[in-house]
C-alpha positions in Angstrom: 6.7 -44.3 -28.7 7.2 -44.8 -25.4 4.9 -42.9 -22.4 4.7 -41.8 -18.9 2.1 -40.5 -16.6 4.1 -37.7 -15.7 7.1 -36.2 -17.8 8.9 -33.3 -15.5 11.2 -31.3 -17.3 14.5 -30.2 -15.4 15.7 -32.1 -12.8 17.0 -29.0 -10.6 15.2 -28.6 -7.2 11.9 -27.7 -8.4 12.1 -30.8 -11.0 13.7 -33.4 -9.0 11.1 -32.4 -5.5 8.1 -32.8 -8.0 9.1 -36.2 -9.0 10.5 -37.8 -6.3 6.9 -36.5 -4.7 5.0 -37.9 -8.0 6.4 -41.4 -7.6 6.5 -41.2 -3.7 2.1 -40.1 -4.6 2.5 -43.9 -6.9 2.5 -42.0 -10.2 4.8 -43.3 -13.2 7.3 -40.5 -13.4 10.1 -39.5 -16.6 12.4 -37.1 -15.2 14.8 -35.5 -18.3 17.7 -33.3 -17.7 21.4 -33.0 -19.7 23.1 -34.0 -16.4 24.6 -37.2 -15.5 21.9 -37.2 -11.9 19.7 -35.0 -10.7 20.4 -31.3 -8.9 20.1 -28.8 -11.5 21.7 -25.1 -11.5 21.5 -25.2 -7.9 23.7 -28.3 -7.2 25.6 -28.2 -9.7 26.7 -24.6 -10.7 24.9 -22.4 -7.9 23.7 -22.6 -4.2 25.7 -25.6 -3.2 29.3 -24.9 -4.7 28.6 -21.5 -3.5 28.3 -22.0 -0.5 31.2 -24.4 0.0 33.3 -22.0 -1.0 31.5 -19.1 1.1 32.3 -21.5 4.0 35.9 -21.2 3.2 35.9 -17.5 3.5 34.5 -17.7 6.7 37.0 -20.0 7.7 40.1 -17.4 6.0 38.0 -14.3 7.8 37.5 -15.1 10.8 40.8 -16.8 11.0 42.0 -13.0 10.0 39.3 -11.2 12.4 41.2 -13.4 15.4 43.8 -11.4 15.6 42.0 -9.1 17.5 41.7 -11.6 20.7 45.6 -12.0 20.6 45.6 -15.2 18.1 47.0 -15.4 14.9 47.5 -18.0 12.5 50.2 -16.1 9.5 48.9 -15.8 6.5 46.8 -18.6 4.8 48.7 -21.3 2.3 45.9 -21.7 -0.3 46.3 -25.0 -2.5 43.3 -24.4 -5.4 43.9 -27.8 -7.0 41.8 -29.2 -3.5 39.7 -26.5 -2.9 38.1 -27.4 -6.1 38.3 -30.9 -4.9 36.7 -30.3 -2.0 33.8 -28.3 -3.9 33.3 -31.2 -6.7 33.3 -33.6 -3.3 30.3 -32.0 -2.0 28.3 -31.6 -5.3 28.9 -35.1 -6.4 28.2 -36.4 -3.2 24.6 -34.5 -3.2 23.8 -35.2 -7.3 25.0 -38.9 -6.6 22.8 -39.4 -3.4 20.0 -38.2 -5.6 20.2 -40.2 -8.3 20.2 -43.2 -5.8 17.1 -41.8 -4.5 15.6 -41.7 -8.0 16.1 -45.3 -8.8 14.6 -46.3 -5.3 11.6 -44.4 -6.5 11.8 -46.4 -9.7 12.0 -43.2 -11.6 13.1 -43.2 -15.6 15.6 -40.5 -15.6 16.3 -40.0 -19.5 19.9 -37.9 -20.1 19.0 -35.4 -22.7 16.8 -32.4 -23.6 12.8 -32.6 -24.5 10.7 -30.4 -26.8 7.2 -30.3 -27.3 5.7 -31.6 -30.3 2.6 -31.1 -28.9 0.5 -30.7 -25.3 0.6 -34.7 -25.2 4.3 -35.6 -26.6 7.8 -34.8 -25.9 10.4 -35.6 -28.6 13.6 -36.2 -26.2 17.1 -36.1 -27.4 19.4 -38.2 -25.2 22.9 -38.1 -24.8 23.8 -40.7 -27.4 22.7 -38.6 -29.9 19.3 -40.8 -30.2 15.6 -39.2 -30.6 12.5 -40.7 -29.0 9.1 -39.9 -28.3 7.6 -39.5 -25.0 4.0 -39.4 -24.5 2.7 -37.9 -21.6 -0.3 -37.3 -19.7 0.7 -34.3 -17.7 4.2 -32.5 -18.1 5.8 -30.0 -15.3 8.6 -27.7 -17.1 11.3 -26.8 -15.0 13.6 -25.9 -17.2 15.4 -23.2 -14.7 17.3 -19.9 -15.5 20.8 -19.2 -16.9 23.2 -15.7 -16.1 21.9 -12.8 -17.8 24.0 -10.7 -19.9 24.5 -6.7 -20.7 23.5 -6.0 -24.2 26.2 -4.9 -26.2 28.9 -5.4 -23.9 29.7 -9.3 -24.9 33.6 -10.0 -25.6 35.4 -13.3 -26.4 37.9 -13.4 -23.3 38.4 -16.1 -21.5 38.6 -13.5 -18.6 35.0 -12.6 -18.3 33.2 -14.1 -16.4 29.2 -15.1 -15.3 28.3 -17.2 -11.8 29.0 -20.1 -13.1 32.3 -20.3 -14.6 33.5 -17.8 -11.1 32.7 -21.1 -9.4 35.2 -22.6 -11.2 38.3 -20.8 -9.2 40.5 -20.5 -12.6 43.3 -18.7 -10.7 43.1 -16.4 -7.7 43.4 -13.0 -9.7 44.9 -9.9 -8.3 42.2 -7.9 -9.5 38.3 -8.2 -9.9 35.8 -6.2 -11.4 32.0 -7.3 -10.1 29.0 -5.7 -12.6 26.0 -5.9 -10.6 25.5 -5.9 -6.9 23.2 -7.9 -6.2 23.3 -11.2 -4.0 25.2 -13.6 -6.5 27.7 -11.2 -7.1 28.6 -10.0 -3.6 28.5 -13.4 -2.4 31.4 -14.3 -5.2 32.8 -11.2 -5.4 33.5 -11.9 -1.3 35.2 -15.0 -2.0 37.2 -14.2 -4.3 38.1 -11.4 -1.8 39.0 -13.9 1.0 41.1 -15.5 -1.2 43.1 -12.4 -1.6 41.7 -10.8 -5.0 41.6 -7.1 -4.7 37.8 -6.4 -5.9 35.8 -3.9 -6.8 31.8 -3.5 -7.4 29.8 -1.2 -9.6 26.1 -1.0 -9.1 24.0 0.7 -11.7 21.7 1.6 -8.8 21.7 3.7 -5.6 22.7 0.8 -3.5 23.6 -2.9 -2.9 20.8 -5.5 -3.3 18.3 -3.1 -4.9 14.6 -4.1 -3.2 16.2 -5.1 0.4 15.4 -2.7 3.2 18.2 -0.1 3.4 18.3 -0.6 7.1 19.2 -4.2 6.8 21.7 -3.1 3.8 23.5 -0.7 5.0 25.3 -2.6 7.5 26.2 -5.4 5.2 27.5 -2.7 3.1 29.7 -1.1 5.5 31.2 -5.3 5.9 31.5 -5.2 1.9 33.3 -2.1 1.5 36.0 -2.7 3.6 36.5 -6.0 2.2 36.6 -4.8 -0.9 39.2 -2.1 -2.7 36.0 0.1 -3.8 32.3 0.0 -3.9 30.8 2.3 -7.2 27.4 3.1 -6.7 25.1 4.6 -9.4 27.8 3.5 -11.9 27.6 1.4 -15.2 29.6 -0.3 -18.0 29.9 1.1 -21.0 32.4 -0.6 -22.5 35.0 -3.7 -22.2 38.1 -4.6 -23.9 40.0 -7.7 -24.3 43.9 -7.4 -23.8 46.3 -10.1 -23.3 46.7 -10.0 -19.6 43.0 -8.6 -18.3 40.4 -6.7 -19.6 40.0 -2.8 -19.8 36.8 -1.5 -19.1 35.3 1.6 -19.5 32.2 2.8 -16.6 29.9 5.8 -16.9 29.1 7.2 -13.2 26.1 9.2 -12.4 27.3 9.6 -8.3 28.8 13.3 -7.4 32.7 13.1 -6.5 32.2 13.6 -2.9 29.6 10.5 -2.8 32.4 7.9 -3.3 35.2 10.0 -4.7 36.4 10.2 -8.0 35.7 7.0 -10.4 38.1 6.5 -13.1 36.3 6.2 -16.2 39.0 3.5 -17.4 40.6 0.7 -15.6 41.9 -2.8 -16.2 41.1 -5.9 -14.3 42.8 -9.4 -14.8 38.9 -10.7 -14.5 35.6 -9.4 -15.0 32.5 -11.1 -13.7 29.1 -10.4 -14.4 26.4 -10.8 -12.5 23.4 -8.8 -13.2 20.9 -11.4 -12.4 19.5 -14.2 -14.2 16.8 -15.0 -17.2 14.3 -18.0 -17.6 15.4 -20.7 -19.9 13.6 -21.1 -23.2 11.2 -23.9 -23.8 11.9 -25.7 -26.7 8.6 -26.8 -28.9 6.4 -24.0 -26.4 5.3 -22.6 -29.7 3.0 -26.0 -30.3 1.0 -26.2 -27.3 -0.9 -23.7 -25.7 1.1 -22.6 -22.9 1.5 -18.6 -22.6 5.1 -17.0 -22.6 5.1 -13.5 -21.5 6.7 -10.5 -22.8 10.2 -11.4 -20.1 10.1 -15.5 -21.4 8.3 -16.5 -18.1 5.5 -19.1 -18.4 1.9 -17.9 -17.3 0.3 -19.8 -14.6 -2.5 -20.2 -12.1 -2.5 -20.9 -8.6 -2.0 -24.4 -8.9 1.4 -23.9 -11.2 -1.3 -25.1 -14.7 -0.9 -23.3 -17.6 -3.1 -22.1 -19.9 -2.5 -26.1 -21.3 -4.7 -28.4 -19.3 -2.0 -30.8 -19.3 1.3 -28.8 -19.0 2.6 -27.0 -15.1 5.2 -25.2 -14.9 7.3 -24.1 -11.6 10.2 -22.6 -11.0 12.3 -19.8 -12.3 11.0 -20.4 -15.3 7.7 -19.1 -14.0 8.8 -15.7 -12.3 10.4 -13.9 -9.3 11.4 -15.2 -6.6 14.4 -17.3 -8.3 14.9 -19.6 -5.1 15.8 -23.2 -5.1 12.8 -23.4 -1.9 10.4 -21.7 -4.0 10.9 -24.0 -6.6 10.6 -27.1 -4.6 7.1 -26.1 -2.9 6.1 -25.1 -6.3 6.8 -28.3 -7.8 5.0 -30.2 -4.8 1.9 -28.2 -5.1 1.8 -28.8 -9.0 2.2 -32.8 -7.9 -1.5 -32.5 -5.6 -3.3 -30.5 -8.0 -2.2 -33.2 -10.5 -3.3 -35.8 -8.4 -6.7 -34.2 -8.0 -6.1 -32.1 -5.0 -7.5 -28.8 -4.5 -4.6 -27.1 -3.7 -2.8 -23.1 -4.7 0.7 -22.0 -4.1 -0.2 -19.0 -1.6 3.0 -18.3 0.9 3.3 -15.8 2.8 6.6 -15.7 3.6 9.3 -17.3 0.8 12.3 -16.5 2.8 15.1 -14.7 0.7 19.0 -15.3 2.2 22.4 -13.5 1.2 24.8 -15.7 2.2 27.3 -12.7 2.4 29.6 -12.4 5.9 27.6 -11.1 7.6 24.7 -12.9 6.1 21.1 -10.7 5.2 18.2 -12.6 5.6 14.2 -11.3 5.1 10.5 -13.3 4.8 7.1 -11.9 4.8 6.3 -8.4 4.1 9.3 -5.5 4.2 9.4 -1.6 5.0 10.3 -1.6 1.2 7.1 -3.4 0.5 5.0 -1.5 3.0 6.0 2.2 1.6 5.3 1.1 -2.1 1.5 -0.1 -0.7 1.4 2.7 1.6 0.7 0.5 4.1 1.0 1.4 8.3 3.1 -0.9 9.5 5.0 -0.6 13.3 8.6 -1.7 13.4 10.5 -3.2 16.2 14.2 -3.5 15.7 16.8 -5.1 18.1 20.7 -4.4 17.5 23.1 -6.8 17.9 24.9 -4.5 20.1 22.8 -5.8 23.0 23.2 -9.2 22.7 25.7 -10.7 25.1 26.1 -13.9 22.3 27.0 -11.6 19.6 29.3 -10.2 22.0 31.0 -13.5 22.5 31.6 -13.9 18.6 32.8 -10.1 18.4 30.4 -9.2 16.0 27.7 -6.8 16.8 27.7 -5.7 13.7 23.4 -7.2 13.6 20.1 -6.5 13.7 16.8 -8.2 14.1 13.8 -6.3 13.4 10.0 -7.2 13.2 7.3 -5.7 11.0 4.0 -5.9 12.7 0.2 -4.5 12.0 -0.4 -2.1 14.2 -3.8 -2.8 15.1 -3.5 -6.7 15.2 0.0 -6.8 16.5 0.3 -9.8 13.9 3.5 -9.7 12.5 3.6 -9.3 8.8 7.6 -9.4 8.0 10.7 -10.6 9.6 14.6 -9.0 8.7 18.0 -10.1 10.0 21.7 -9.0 9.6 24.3 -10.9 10.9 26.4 -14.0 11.2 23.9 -17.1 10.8 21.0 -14.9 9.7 20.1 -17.3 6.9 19.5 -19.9 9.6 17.6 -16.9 12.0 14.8 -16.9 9.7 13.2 -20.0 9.4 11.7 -18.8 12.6 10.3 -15.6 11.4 8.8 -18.0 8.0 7.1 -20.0 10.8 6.1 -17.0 12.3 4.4 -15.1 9.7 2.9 -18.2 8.1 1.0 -19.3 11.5 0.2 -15.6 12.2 1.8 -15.7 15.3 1.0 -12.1 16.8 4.6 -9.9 19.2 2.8 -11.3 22.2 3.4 -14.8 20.8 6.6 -14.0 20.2 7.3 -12.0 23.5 6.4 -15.0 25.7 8.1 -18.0 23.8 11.1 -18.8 26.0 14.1 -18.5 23.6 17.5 -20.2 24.9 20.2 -17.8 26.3 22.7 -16.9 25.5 22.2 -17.1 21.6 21.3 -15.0 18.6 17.4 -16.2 18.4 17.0 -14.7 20.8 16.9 -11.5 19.2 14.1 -12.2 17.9 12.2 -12.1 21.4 14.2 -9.1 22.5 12.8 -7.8 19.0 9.0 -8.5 20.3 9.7 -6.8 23.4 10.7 -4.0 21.8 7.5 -3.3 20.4 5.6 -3.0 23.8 8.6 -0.7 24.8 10.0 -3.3 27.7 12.8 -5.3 26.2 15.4 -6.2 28.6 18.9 -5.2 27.5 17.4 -1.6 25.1 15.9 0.9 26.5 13.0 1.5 24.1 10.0 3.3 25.4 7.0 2.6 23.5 5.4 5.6 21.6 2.2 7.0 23.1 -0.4 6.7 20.0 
């Protein structure tokens, strides 16, 4: 039997950030995961192919949207063999880079999966087919999330698909049907309709990304229905077919006909993806230590990611909502100091959440979603795009920065953006609300002109009724 000081679990960016930060602290680390380095969903089969290939739609849209300053371009010649390429380039550049940076650190990174014989031993199945023992003295599990799925409407097609075989790019298909309309789906459902899919989204809800402020929504939504060929709200699968050339599926629509027109209750699409959110990973070998699953398959913890086993963390999806990559990391660095006898609690106030849609939606702190459900007074200030002369320059006004601020304190509790380059927009607002910067701090930090951050000054002038380019009175109390 071999041992460790610290076994982590996963090697995804909750796993791989706790370990690197273990050995960095001068602990002996094991790090096990099934791939060849580290990286996890979200190198490997999420954020970062993703987002290569959302960069590509930019790229096809706005050379589309340039039409409308007198230059075109034709229409686009797309060779898939190397836009794959260019999305394995990227992830295997990033997993390889940290895989270097795991033997600098002297890490043992063992190939396989682990189960718990007990709270003090990991039986570890490598790659080779071999079994070994691991003993441990602490473990962190970070054993991620995988696609959910709709019960009872499972079908052996090679046409259906979840997020990560849609990363893949099999074909361009003329048609795509989207189930779920949430953030992973719109973001793949809007490349494959750059890429010249006709596509279509049913939401079983009353509207896209269900728990985002309408007001932030509403505009992405008016971007992803013209994009796409339709948008079915308050509309659900009941049914799917495999047939030679697509699947036929079968939906069940709650909207009125003059919401969004008449749904056909039958269609067929060459492809189908699902993408109805995603469910933690089972532990294997959970059952022998005392570590809690609840009724959903999360992990219980405390503040300091411990479970109810002394020796055993957990971080991650595989402990709860939000399901971010950056959660994950901070988790798993905060589970490191509490390890190494640091007093320490995971206590953000603002995990920043990005949809990395065009135009991109971006939120942190508390939201008017938040607020209503705690009945709690908050003021908003909210700055359109419309008046900023950079958004102007791109040709897309189609934005909105808005603060949410106590009304008392003028502290401000929440930070929401819509538009190109949100997701990189709200790092500011994180700062903000985690240093409990107040609208007057935000009011008199000089912000560069002409560019989009500054919105979220004009934003803080807004709420004392004086911002330059809107004219927006403040209310009387």
């Amino acid at each position: 039997m071999s041992s460790t000081q610290l076994a982590v679990i996963g090697a995804g960016p909750g796993g791989y950030a706790a370990a690197f930060y273990a050995a960095d602290l001068g602990l002996q680390v094991t790090l096990i995961d099934p791939s060849p380095n580290p990286g996890g969903v979200c190198l490997y089969r999420g954020c970062i192919p993703s987002k290569a290939l959302l960069h590509v739609a930019d790229v096809l849209n706005d050379a589309k949207h340039a039409e409308a300053w007198g230059i075109s371009f034709g229409a686009p010649s797309i060779d898939l063999d190397r836009l794959r390429a260019f999305k394995t380039r990227v992830v295997n550049q990033l997993t390889g880079g940290l895989g270097q940076l795991s033997k600098q650190r002297k890490i043992a990174y063992l190939r396989g999966t682990a189960a718990f014989v007990d709270a003090r031993t990991l039986e570890v199945s490598t790659e080779d087919g071999k079994k070994t023992s691991l003993a441990f003295g602490h473990a962190i599990i970070a054993t991620g999330s995988s696609p959910a799925t709709v019960p009872g409407l499972s079908i052996d097609s090679p046409r259906l698909m979840d997020s990560t075989t849609a990363l893949d790019l099999p074909d361009i298909p003329s048609s795509l049907l989207v189930v779920g309309g949430g953030y992973i789906g719109l973001e793949l459902g809007s490349v494959y309709a750059a890429l010249g899919t006709r596509v279509t989204v049913v939401e079983m809800t009353g509207g896209l990304l269900p728990g985002a402020d309408r007001d932030l929504v509403n505009i992405l939504a008016k971007r992803v229905e013209s994009i796409c060929e339709a948008v079915r709200l308050n509309t659900r699968v009941v049914s799917m077919k495999a047939l030679e050339n697509g699947i036929s599926v079968t939906v069940e629509s709650s909207a009125s006909s003059g919401e969004q027109g008449a749904v056909p209750p039958e269609q067929t699409y060459d492809r189908v993806l699902v993408s109805i959110g995603r469910k933690p990973n089972p532990v294997p070998g959970i059952g022998n230590t005392g570590v809690v699953v609840n009724g959903r398959g999360f992990v219980e913890v405390d503040g300091s990611r411990r479970t109810a086993e002394p020796t055993i963390y957990a971080i991650g999806d595989v402990v709860g909502e939000p399901m971010l990559a950056h959660k994950a990391s901070h988790e798993g660095r905060v589970a490191v100091e509490a390890i190494a006898g640091q007093k320490v609690a995971f206590e953000p106030l603002a995990i920043p959440a990005v949809v990395f849609t065009d135009p991109e939606l971006a939120w942190c702190g508390l939201t008017e979603t938040d607020a209503q459900k705690q009945n709690r007074d908050v003021t908003v200030a909210r700055f359109p795009w419309g008046a900023s002369g950079r958004s102007l320059t791109l040709d897309r006004s189609d934005g909105m920065t808005k603060l949410l601020l106590d009304p008392k304190t003028e502290r401000i509790l929440g930070v929401g953006i819509v538009g190109p380059g949100a997701g990189e927009l709200i790092a500011e607002g994180v700062l903000a609300v985690e240093m409990g910067a107040n609208a007057t701090d935000m009011k008199m930090s000089i912000h560069p002109h002409p560019t989009l951050s500054e919105t979220m000054m004009e934003s803080a002038e807004v709420f004392f009724g004086h911002a330059t380019h809107v004219y927006r009175p403040r209310k009387q109390a």
